[in-house]
N, C-alpha and C positions, 0 to 999 in steps of 0.2 A: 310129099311135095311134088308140084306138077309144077317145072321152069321151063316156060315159055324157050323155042330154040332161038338161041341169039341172044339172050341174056343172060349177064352177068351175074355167078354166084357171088350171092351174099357170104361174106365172111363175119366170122364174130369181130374180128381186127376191122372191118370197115364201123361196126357199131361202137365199138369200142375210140374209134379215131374221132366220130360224132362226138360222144357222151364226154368224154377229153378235152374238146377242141373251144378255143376262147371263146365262140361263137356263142353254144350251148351253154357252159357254163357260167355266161352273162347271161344269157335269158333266166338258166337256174336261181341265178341271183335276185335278179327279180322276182321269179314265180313264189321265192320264200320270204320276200315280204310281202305284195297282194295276197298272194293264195297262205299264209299263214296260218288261216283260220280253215280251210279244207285238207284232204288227202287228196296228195299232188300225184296219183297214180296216173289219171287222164290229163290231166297236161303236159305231164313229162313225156306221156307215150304221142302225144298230138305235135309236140318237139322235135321229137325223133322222128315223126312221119313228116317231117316238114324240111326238115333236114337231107334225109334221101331222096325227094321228091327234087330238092335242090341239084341233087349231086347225080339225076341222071338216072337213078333205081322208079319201078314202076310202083307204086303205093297205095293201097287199097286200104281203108279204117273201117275195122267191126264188119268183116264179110263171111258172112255164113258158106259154108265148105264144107258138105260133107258130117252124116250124121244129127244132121240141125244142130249143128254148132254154130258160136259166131266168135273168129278171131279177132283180136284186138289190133292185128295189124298183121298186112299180106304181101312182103317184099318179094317181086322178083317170082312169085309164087311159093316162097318162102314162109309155112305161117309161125305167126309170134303170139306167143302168150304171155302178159304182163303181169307181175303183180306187185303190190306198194304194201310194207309194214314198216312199223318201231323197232326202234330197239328193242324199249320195254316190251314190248309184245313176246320178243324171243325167250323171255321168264315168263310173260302173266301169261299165253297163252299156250306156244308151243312148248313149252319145259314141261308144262301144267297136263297138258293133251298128254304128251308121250309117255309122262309116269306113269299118268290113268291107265295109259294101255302097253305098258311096261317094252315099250319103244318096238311093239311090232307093228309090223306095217299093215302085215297081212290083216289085222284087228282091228283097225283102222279101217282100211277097204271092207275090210263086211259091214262096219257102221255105218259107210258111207252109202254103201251100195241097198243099205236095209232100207237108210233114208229117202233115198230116189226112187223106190219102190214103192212107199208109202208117199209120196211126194210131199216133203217132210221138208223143209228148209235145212244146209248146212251151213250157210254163209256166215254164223255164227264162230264158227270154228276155222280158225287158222292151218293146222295140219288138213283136214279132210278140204276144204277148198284148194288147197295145194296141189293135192293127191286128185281131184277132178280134171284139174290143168292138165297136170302133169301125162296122168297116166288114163283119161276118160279122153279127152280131147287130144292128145295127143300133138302138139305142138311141131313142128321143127325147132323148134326154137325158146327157151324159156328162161324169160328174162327175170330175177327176184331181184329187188330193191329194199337195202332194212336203210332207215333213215335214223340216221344220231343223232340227237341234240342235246347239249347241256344248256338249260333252261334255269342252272342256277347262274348263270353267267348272262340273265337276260340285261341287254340297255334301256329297254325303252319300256315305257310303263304302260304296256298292254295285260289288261288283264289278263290272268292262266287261262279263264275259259273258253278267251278268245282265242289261244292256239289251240287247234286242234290235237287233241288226245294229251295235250299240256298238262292235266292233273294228276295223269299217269305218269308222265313222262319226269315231271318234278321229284314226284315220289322214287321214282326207279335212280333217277341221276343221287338222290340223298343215299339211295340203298347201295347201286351198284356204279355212281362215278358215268361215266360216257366213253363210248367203245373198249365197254369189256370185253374183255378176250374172251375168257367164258361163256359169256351169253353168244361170243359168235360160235364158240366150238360147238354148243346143242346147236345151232344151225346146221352145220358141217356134218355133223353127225346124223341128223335127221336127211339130208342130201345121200350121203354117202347110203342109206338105208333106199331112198328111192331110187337109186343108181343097181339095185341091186334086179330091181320090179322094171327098169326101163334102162335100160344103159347111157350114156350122154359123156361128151367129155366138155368137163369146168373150167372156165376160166373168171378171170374177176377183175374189177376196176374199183375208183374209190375217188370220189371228189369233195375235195373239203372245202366249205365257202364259208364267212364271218359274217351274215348280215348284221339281221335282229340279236343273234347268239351264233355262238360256232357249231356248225352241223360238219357235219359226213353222211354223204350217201354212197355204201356200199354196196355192189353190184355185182349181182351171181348171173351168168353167160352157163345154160345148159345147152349143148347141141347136143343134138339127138341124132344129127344125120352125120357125126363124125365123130363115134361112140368108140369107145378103146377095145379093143380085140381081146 
């Protein structure tokens, strides 16, 4: 992290007062009825960069920094790394990934790293896109978003396939109900593994909105530049 002298560090408490604040979560409200039918990863992050730029922090979107990378968002010279999943996904993917490779990390990173050597697409895969973030680019900052929905509790007679990842989402809410505890713990669990590869200290937030159906978006705050000793 290179912070400009005379500017204000970034706190996870000042994103955290953002992603909380009436302001945001009225936009949220909306963006989950138009954008219903996409993954709300860039607008969310386009909010938030909209928000700070409001409130006096310097704000840069997708700037490449180092290694040919390009961050998702650059406060303050602070960089952030976003990323947007389901619920469902913390069973059909990540649970899935981690058995395969009996929850090591290290196993993981060599697939990943096979893959980029062969320039082999991973963006398939849930854990090893994580693991790129997290630990190739190296963030200050990283932000993970899982999105709840119970979709059996829909109002309005929009087709499944018109939400986005809906047919899954349907399926998992009959299987496993909406904000299982469970399915968050292989979350935490797989965190607490990458914590081991990069240190970071966690913190979390959690917005619940009733539009279309009743969602939760819960929110993992990794800092990396104020890592526990």
């Amino acid at each position: 992290m290179e912070e400009a002298k005379g500017q204000k560090w970034l706190e996870i408490d000042d994103l955290k007062r953002i992603f909380l604040s009436d302001s945001y979560v009225e936009e949220l409200k909306e963006l989950s009825r138009y954008g219903v039918h996409i993954k709300q990863e860039r607008p969310m992050c386009y909010i938030l960069a909209k928000h700070l730029y409001k409130q006096g922090f310097d704000v840069i979107l997708e700037k490449s920094q180092g290694k040919n990378y390009w961050y998702d968002l650059v406060v303050n010279g602070t960089t952030i790394e976003i990323k947007f999943y389901y619920e469902s996904d913390l069973r059909n993917r990540l649970e899935k990934e981690m058995n395969k490779n009996q929850w090591d990390i290290d196993k993981l990173l060599f697939t990943l790293n096979s893959l980029k050597r062969e320039h082999k697409s991973y963006s398939w895969s849930m854990t090893l896109s994580i693991l790129e973030d997290v630990l190739n680019k190296a963030p200050d900052i990283f932000i993970l978003t899982i999105l709840s929905r119970d979709l059996r509790k829909k109002v309005h007679d929009l087709p499944m396939e018109y939400i986005c990842w809906g047919e899954y989402e349907i399926k998992y809410n009959e299987k496993y109900g909406f904000n299982n505890n469970r399915s968050f713990n292989l979350l935490e669990r797989f965190l607490e593994g990458i914590n081991v590869k990069r240190n970071f200290k966690l913190d979390y937030a959690r917005i619940d909105i009733n539009t279309l159906f009743p969602s939760a978006y819960h929110l993992y705050f990794c800092d990396f530049r104020k890592a526990k000793d």
